[in-house]
C-alpha positions in Angstrom: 0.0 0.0 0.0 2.7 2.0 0.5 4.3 2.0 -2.6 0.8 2.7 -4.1 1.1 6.1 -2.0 4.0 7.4 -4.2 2.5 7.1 -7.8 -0.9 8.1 -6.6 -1.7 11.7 -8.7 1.2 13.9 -8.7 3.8 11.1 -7.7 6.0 9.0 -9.5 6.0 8.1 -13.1 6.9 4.6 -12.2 7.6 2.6 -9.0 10.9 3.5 -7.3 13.4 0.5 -8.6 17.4 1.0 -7.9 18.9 2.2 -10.8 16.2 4.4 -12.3 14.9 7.2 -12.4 11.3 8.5 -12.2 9.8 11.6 -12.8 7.7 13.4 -9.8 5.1 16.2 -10.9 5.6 15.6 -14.3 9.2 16.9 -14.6 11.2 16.9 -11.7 13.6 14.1 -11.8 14.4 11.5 -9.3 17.6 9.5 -9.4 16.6 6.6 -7.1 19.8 4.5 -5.6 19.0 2.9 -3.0 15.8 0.6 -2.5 15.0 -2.7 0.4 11.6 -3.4 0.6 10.0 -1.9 3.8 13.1 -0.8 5.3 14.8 1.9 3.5 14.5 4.1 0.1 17.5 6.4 -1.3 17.6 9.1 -3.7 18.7 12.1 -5.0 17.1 15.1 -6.9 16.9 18.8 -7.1 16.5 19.6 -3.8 18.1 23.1 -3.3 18.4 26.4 -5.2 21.4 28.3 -4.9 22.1 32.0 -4.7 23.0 32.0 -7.6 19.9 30.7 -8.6 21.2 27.3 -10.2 19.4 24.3 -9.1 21.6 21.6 -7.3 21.2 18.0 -5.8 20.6 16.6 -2.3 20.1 13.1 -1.2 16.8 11.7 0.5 17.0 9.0 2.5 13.6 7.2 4.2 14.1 4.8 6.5 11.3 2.8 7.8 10.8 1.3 11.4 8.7 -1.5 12.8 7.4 -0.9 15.8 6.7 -3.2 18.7 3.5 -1.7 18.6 2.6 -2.4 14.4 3.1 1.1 14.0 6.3 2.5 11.8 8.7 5.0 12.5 9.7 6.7 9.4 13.2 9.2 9.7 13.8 11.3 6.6 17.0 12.8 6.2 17.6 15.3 3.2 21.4 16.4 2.6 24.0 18.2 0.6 22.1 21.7 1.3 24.8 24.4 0.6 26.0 26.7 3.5 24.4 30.1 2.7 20.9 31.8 3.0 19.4 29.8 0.4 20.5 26.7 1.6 19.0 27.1 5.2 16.1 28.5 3.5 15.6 25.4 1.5 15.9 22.9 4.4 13.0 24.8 6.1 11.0 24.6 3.0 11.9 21.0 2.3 11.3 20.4 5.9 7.4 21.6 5.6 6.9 19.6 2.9 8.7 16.6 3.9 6.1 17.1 7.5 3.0 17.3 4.9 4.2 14.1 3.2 4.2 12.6 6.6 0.7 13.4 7.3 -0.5 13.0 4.2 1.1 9.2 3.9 -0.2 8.5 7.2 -3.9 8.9 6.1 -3.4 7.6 3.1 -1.8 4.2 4.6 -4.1 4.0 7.7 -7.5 4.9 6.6 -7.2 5.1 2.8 -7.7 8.6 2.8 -5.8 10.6 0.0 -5.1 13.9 1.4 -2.4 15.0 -1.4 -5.8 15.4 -3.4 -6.3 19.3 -3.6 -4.4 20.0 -1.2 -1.2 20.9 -3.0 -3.0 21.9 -5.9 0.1 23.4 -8.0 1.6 19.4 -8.2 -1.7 18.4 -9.2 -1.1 20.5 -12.1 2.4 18.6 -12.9 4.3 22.0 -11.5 6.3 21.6 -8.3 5.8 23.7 -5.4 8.0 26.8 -5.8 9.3 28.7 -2.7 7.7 32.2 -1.7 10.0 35.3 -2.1 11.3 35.3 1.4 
């Protein structure tokens, strides 16, 4: 069900397989490296924004937990930010999203709910979210 969660609308063009790479929104590219079934899911992707304004790449990695309690406990770690204002401002807004992911998933993979729908509209549309003039 989980893997279900990430081509839903607005996901992946194609399940996450080591060694490829999808497309998320419609055209942001995902390099995905790392894959074990129910434990852990690596990647990389256009994560940060410069200040000069060039895009550049930071690795994802998910890991996921079982619980003694059937729950999960999911860590994701984003990294390779630069060291300036854009940098920081990017793991803040990477942050938020990655949190809305959480929740998001967490409906969607305990009561079948699909929150993503609507809710960030601009994906819906194939565009990824853009950060605010800050």
């Amino acid at each position: 069900k989980l893997s279900s969660y990430f081509t839903t609308v607005g996901g992946a063009s194609a399940p996450l397989v080591a060694g490829t790479t999808v497309i998320w929104w419609k055209n942001a590219p995902v390099e995905v490296n790392e894959v074990e079934a129910n434990k852990r899911i690596v990647f990389h992707w256009d994560g940060g924004t410069g200040e000069d304004g060039v895009r550049y790449r930071t690795k994802v990695e998910m890991t996921f937990d079982a619980l003694e309690d059937g729950g999960t406990l999911v860590i994701i770690e984003e990294s390779g930010w630069r060291e300036d204002e854009a940098g920081r401002r990017g793991t803040y807004l990477n942050c938020e999203g990655w949190t809305q992911m959480l929740c998001c998933m967490k409906a969607f993979v305990e009561y079948g709910i699909n929150l993503r729908e609507g809710f960030f509209l601009s994906e819906m549309r194939g565009e990824p979210a853009e950060a605010p003039d800050r």
